[in-house]
C-alpha positions in Angstrom: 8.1 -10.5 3.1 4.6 -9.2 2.8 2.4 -9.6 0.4 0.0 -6.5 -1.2 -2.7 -6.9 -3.3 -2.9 -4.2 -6.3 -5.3 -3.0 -8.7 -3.3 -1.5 -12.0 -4.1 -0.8 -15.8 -1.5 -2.0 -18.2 -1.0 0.3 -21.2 -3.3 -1.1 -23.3 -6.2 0.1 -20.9 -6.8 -3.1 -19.2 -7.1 -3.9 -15.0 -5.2 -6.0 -13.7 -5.7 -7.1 -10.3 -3.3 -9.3 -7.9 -0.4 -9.7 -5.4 2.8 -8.7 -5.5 5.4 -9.3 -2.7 8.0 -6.7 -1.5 9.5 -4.8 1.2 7.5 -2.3 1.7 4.5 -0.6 -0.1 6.5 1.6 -2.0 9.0 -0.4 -3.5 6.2 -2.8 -4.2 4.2 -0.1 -6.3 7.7 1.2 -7.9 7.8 -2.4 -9.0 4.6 -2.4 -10.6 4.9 0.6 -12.2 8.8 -0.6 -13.5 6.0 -3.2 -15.6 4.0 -0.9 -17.4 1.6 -0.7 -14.5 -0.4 2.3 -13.8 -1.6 1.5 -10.3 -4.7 2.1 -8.7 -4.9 1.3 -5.5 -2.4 -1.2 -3.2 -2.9 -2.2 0.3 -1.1 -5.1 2.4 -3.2 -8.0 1.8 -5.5 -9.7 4.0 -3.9 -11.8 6.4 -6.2 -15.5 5.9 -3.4 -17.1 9.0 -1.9 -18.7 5.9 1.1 -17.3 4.1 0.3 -16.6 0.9 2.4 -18.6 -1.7 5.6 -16.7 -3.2 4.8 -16.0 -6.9 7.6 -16.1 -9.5 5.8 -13.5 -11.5 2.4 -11.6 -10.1 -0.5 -13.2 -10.0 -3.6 -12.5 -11.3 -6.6 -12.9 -9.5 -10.0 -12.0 -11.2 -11.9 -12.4 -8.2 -10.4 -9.7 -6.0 -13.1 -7.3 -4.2 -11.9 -4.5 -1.7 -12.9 -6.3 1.5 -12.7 -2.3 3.4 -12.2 1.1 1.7 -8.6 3.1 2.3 -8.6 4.7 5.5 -10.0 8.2 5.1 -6.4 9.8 5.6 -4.9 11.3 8.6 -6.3 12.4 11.4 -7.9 16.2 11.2 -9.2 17.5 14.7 -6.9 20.0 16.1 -4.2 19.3 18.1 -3.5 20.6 22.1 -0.8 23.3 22.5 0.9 20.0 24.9 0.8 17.9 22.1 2.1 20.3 19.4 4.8 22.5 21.4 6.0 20.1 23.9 5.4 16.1 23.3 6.1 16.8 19.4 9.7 18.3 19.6 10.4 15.2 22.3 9.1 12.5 19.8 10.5 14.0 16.8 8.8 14.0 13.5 8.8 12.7 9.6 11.9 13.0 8.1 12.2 14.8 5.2 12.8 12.2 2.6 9.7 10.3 3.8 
């Protein structure tokens, strides 16, 4: 299962920073948020060729520095007419509920 580190506020105001494993990124924040967690920012956690050891209960760790920034989003230059109005129907798309 993989592991993501987080960066949340509890409700009393204060950060918390860890990791937290789960399925997927999503259920992983739900989780959090399940807690009381407001969070921040979450991103699959650096990969040391090590797996990381399975916490009962998250755990804290006050030394945790953002070793990148997010990605800046997806990608904005235009498209070509192929890639929109032929390769894109062939591929398929997003489904809705994601």
């Amino acid at each position: 299962m993989p592991v993501f580190q987080y960066v949340a506020t509890d409700p009393s105001g204060e950060t918390k920073r860890g990791l937290e494993h789960g399925p997927d990124l999503a259920v992983t924040a739900d989780a959090l948020r399940s807690r009381g967690l407001v969070v921040r920012e979450i991103r699959l956690a650096e990969s040391s060729g090590m797996e990381a050891p399975r916490p009962q209960a998250p755990t804290e760790s006050a030394g945790f520095e953002s070793p990148r920034p997010f990605d800046s989003g997806p990608p904005t230059e235009e498209r070509s007419r192929m890639q929109t109005d032929v390769l894109g129907p062939l591929v398929g798309g997003v489904p809705l509920k994601d």
